[in-house]
C-alpha positions in Angstrom: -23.1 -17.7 34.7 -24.1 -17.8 31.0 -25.0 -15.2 28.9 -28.8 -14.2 28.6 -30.7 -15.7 25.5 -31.2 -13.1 22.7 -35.0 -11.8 22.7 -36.6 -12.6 19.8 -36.9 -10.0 17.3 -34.1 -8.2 18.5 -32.1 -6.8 16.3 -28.0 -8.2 15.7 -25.0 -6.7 17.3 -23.8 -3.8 15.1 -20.8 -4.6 13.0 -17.5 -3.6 15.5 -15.0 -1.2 13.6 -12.1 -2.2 13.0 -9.8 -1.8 16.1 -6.3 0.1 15.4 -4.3 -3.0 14.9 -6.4 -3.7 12.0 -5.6 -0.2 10.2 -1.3 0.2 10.2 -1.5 3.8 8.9 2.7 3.5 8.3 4.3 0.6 7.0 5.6 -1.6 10.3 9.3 -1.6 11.7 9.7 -5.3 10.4 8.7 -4.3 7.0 11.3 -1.3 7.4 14.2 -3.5 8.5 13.0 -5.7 5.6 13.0 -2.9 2.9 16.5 -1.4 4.3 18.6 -4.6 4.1 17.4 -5.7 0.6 16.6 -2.4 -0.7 16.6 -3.5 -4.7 13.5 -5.3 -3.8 11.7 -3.1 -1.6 8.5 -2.6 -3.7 8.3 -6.5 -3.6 8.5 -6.6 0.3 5.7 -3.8 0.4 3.7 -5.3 -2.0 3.9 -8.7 0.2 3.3 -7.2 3.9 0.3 -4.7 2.0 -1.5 -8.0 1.1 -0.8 -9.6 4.6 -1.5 -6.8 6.5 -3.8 -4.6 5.1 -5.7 -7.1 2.8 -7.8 -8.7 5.5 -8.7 -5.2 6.8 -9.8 -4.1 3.4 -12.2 -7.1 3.2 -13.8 -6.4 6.6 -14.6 -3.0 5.6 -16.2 -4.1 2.9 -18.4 -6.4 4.5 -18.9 -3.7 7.5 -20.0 -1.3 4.6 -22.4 -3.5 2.8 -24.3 -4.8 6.0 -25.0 -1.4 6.9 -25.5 -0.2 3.1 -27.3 -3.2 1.7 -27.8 -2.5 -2.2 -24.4 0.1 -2.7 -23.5 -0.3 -6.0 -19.8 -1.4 -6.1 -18.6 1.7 -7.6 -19.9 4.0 -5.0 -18.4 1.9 -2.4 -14.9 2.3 -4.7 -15.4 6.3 -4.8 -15.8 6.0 -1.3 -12.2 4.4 -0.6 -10.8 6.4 -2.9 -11.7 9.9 -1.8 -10.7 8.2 1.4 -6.7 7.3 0.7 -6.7 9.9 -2.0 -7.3 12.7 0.8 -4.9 10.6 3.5 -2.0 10.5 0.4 -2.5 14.3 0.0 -1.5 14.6 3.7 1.2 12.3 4.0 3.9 14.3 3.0 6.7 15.2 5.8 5.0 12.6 7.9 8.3 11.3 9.3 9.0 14.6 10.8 12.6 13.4 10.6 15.1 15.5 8.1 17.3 14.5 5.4 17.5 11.6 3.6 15.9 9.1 6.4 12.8 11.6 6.0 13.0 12.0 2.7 12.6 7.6 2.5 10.1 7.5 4.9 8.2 10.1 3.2 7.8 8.2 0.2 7.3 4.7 1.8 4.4 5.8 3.5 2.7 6.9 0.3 3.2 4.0 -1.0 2.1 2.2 1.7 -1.2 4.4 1.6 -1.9 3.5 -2.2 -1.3 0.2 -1.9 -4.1 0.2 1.2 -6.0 2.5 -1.7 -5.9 -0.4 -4.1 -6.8 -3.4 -1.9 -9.8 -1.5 -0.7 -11.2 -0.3 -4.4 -10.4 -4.6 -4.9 -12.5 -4.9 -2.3 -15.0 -2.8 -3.1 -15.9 -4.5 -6.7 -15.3 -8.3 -5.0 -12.1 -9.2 -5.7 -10.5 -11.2 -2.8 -7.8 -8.1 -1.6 -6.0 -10.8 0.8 -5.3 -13.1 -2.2 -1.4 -13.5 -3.1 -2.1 -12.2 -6.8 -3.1 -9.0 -5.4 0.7 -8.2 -4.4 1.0 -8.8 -7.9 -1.8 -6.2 -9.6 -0.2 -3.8 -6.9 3.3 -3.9 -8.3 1.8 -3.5 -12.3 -0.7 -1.1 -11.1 2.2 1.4 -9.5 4.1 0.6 -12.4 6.8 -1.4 -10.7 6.5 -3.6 -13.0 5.3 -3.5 -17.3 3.5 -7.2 -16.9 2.6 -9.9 -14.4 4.8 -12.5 -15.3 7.6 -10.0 -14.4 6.3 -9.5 -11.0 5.0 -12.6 -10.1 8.7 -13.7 -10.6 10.2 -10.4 -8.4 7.7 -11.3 -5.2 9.1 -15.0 -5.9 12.2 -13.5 -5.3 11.5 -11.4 -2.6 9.6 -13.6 -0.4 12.8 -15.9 -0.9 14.7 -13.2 0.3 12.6 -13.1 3.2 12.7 -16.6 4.5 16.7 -16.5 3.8 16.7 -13.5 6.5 14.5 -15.0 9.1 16.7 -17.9 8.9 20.6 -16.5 8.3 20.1 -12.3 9.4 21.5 -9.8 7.3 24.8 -8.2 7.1 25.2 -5.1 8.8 27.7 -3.2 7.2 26.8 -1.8 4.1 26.8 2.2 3.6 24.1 3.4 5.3 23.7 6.2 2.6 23.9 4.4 0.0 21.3 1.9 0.8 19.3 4.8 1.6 19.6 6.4 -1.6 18.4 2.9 -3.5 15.8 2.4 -1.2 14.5 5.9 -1.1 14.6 5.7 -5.3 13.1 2.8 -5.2 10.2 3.6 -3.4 9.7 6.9 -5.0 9.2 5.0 -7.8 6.3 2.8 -6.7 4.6 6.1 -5.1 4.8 7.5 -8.3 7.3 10.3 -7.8 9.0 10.1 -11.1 11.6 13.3 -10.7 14.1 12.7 -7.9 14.2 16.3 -7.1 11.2 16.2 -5.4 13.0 13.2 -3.8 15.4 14.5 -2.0 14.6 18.3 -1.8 14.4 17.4 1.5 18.0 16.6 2.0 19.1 20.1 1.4 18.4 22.5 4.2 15.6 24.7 4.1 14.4 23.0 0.9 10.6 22.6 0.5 8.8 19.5 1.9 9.7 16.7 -1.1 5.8 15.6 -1.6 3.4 18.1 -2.4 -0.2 17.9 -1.9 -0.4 18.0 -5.7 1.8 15.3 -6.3 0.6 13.0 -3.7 -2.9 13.3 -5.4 -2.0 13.2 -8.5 -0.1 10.2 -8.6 -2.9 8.4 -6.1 -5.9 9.2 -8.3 -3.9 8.2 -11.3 -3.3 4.7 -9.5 -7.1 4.4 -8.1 -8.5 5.0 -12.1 -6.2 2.3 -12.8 -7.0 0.1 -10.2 -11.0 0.7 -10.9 -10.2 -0.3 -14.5 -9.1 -3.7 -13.3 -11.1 -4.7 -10.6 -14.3 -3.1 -12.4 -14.6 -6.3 -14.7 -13.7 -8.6 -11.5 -10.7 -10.9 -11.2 -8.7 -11.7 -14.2 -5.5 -11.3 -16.1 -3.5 -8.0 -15.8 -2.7 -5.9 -18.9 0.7 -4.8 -19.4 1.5 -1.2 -17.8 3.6 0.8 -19.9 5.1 3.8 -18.6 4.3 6.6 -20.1 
């Protein structure tokens, strides 16, 4: 049996939401396993599975939001992604549940994870295509990974090679779990914005206070999203240099 003719004049289908598998809310195991066995470049592997996974999802809501809103000027539909992942990053502390170290990492990854998704949506938002590769690279100047472009163009080169190498060969197994820990958790802390490792791993010694607080999270996420309106406010074009402060 086929489906019945539309009537005419009847108005379209709404616009589905997206379906869970289109919003990761944590970055995904692969991307973990990823990040834990190559932990010197584990902004790069965000940066790379953010674009991948999230930028598709960012330009769908975008369209969703401009069907329904026809006429919303680009920066309102910016304000309203960032009061979105500003308000989820202020929350994301402790996530994990987990203690220690382990917690402590995972803590951090998922802000990151959660301002990258922040930045690809605000891209959206003003046009810019957020599931273009160069959008890995505005993510690691924006979060002040890296001070220019050419510097992280040339780390995701290295990471995605890394990548490929790991699919293909696998990764040793036997490195010091804390240690790698340590780099990765640094690392990522880093990217999120957490700039005293204190905060870090306060989490490591019992009884200490959860290692993100609300005021950080949101201070270092509305920090990135003026940034990232800055950029994608004049459309697609060459990064400036970030230099930390």
């Amino acid at each position: 049996m086929t489906d019945p003719a539309p009537v005419h004049g009847e108005p379209p289908d709404p616009i589905p939401p997206a379906g869970p598998q289109d919003v990761p809310e944590t970055p995904p195991a692969t991307l973990w396993d990823r990040m834990r066995n190559d932990p010197q470049y584990a902004p790069e592997h965000l940066a790379l599975e953010a674009v991948r996974r999230l930028g598709p999802e960012a330009a769908r809501w975008a369209a969703r939001e401009r069907a329904l809103r026809p006429g919303l000027p680009p920066g309102a539909l910016a304000d309203q992604a960032v009061r979105r992942f500003v308000n989820q990053a202020r929350l994301s502390g402790a996530v994990s549940g987990a203690a220690g170290l382990p917690g402590a990492v995972i803590d951090v990854g998922v802000l990151a994870w959660t301002q990258a998704r922040l930045v690809l949506h605000v891209a959206a938002a003003y046009g810019v295509d957020p599931a273009h590769p160069d959008r890995a690279t505005d993510l690691l100047v924006l979060q002040k990974v890296h001070k220019a472009a050419e510097s992280a163009r040339l780390a995701l080169g290295v990471a995605a090679g890394r990548e490929r190498a790991g699919a293909l060969f696998g990764t040793a197994g036997d490195r010091q779990f804390g240690r790698v820990m340590l780099q990765l958790g640094v690392r990522l802390a880093r990217m999120a914005g957490v700039r005293a490792a204190k905060r870090v791993f306060a989490k490591v010694v019992p009884g200490a206070a959860i290692i993100l607080g609300t005021w950080a999270n949101s201070s270092a996420t509305s920090g990135l999203a003026d940034r990232a309106r800055e950029l994608y406010r004049a459309g697609p074009g060459p990064l400036p240099d970030q230099r930390r402060p």
